[in-house]
Residue, then its C-alpha position, 0 to 999 in steps of 0.5 A: x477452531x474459532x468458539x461460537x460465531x466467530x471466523x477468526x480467533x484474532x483480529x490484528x490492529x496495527x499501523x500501516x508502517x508496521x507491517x513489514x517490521x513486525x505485523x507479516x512476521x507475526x501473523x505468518x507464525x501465528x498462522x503457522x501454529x493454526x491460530x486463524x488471523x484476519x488481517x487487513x492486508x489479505x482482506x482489502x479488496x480493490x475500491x472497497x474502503x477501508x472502514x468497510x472492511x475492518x468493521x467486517x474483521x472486526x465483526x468475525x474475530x472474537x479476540x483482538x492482538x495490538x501491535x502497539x508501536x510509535x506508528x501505532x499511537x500517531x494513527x487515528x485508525x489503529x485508535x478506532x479498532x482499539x476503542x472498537x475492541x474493547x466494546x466487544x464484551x466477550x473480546x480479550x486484548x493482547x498488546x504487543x509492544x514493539x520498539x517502544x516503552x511504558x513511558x512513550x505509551x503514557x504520553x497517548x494513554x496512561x491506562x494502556x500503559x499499564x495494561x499487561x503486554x507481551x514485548x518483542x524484546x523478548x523476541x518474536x518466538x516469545x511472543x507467538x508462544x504465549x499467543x498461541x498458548x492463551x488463545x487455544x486455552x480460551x478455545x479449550x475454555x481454559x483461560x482466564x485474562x492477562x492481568x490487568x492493573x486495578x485502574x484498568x477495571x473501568x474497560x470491564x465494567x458496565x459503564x466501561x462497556x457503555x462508554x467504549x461502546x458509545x466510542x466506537x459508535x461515535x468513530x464508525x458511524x458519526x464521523x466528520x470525513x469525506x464520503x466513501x464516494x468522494x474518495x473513491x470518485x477522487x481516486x478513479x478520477x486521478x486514474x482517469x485523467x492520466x491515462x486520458x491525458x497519456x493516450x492523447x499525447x501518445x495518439x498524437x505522436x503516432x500520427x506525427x511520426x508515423x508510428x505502427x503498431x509491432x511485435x515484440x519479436x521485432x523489439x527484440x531484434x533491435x534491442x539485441x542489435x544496440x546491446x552488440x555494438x561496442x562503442x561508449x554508451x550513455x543511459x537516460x531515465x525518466x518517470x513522470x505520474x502527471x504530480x512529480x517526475x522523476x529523472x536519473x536511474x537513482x531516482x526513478x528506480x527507487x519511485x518505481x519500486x523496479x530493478x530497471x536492469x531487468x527490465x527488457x524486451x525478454x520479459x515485455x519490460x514487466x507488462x502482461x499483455x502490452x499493446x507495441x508500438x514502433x516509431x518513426x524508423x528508417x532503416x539504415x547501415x550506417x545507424x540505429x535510431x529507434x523508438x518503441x512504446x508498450x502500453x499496459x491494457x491491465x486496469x490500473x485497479x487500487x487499494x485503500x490501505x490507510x486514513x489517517x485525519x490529521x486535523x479538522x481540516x484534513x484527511x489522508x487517504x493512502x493508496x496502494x495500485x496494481x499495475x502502477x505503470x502505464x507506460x514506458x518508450x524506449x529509444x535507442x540512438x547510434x550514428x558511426x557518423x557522430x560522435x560514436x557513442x551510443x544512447x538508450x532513453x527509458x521513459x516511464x509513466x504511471x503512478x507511484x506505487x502508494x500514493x496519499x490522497x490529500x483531502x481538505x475541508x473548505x466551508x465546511x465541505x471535503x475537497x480533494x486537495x492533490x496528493x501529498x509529497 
């Protein structure tokens, strides 16, 4: 059990882009040999900032575990949990190094450099046993410090301790960013305005094409009707987010994070609960021509999962959606009086499922500049 106050043993300060490479492997095993972890990924809940939440992990961790890589040193997040860290008078640090070396450490801080590390080199079982053994002896009271080298003992002094301290204020709580607000009114907003802007254009078609609303068992019977004729056939693909677009399976696949080949009226194209809409049919022997939509009525709920200021004058938000597509028709196209072949048109809209906000500061105010390619 975590010693005093503390709900976690561990708190992981890590970058974004790590995660899957080395952060989730590390963290499941840690978890696995009963080392309590908080880490920002099960924590983050939907609109909350992310520096609420950190501030909160790292108020109910006593120890802290530096996933230090490339990606680690180029972010300005991971730095203010780092300097946070160590203003933690009873914390211990254990770095962890992954695919990088001493010198490309030195080149952002030369005293983290020659702070004692663990190195996944040696592999992860490695570096999860000398974790777990460290930190259940720090539960027992057993433990004394990985080595630090001589120039590393102004972090522990009194005057270490005051700087990191005055650090840490100065990052969590006097820093020149947009607002809690403004970035979470930017992101609603954004939401807002494409749904808005999607549902117009869709009220729009059903009244010019008289459209009615259908049952999937209907979708089903004219999905199963396409896929049994035996002629040439030719599958389009669209994927719009109202700031890029998307064309072409090899494209839109990869954008939407979906296998588009599962996607069918046998699972309702992935939708939980879809609103289903038939357009403008007119049964005939002779041809198929038919147009079908399906809404998501899920919220589209979001995550902030990173910031990063890249300069004084900009600021990176990066957002994580649920429930990312909003929309997708389907229409389906044969005539024995054409050319024989068959069409099937996929359009999706929605968003990308992580987008980076981009904010920049104009005279002196934050603005929302857009997203980021």
């Amino acid at each position: 059990m975590p010693s005093h106050n503390y709900e976690y043993d561990v708190f992981i300060s890590h970058a974004v882009s790590d995660q899957f490479d080395i952060v989730m492997p590390l963290v499941a095993k840690l978890e696995e040999a009963g080392i309590k972890v908080w880490y920002s990924k099960h924590r983050l809940i939907a609109g909350t900032r992310l520096d609420e939440t950190i501030r909160e992990g790292l108020i109910k961790s006593k120890h802290g575990v530096l996933v230090i890589t490339l990606n680690y040193l180029g972010r300005e997040w991971p730095q203010r949990e780092f300097h946070a860290l160590w203003a933690k008078e009873e914390a211990r640090i254990f770095p962890v190094w992954h695919n990088i070396t001493e010198k490309d450490i030195e080149k952002y801080d030369s005293q983290l450099a020659k702070y004692t590390a663990l190195n996944t080199q040696k592999g992860l079982e490695y570096v999860v046993d000398r974790l777990v053994k460290e930190i259940k002896k720090e539960q027992k009271g057993q433990s004394s410090p990985l080595p630090k080298p001589a120039s590393a003992k102004i972090y522990t002094s009194t005057f270490g301790f005051l700087l990191f301290s005055a650090i840490a204020i100065w990052f969590f709580l006097i820093r020149d960013l947009p607002s809690d607000t403004q970035i979470n009114t930017s992101i609603k907003d954004r939401i807002q305005t494409f749904q808005a802007g999607m549902m117009t254009d869709h009220q729009e078609e059903m009244q010019n094409r008289d459209g009615e609303a259908t049952t999937l068992a209907t979708i089903d019977n004219f999905y199963d009707r396409y896929n049994k004729i035996k002629a040439h056939y030719r599958n389009e693909y669209f994927f719009g987010t109202g700031y890029s677009k998307f064309n072409f399976k090899k494209n839109v696949e990869p954008a939407v994070d979906k296998n588009l080949d599962l996607l069918t009226p046998e699972n309702a194209y992935g939708f939980e609960q879809p609103h289903i809409y038939l357009i403008n049919h007119k049964p005939s022997p002779h041809t198929l021509d038919v147009k079908y939509i399906f809404i998501n009525t899920l919220p589209a709920d979001y995550q902030i999962v990173d910031e990063n200021k890249v300069d004084d004058y900009t600021y990176l938000v990066e957002v994580v959606y649920k429930n990312h597509i909003r929309y997708l028709s389907v229409a389906l196209t044969y005539s024995k009086r054409s050319d024989w072949m068959k069409r099937r048109e996929t359009v999706l809209l929605g968003f990308l499922p992580t987008e980076t906000y981009k904010f920049k500061k104009e005279e002196d105010k934050w603005v929302f500049a857009g997203l980021e390619d």
